[in-house]
N, C-alpha and C positions, 0 to 999 in steps of 0.2 A: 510578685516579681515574675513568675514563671506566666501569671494570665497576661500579664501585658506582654511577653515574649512571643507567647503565641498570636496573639490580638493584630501586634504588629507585623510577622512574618504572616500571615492570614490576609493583611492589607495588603503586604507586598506583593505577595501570591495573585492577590486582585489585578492590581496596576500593572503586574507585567500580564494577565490574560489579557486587560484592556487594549494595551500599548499594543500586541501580538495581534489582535483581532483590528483593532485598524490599522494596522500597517498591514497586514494581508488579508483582505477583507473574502469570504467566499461567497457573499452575493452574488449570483449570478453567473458564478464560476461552474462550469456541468463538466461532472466528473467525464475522465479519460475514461472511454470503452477499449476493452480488451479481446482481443478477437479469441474466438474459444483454440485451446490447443486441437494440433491436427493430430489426426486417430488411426493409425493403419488398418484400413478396412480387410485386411488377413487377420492378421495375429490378434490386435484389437492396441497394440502398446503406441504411446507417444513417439511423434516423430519429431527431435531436434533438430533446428536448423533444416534448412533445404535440402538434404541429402535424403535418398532414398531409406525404407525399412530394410533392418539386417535380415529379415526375414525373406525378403524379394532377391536378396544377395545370394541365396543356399544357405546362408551360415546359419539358420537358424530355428 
């Protein structure tokens, strides 16, 4: 009883990757580039958002 439980959640398993894979197929689909994060050429930390480094500010 338990091997046919597994057997069949194992098929279903199957059919919904199927059903998944063609309805959104990645054929041909080219992964989204990411622009590398900006790097404050002082301090060397991440800059969020457009606003200047806190380091350029004095605060820091």
């Amino acid at each position: 009883m338990l091997v046919k439980i597994v057997t069949l959640f194992l098929i279903g398993m199957a059919a919904v990757a199927l059903i998944g894979r063609f309805r959104f197929p990645r054929i041909g689909r080219r992964s989204a580039r990411v622009a590398p994060p900006t790097i404050c050429g002082h301090c060397g930390r991440y800059i969020l958002g457009k606003a200047e480094c806190s380091c350029r500010k004095g605060r820091g």
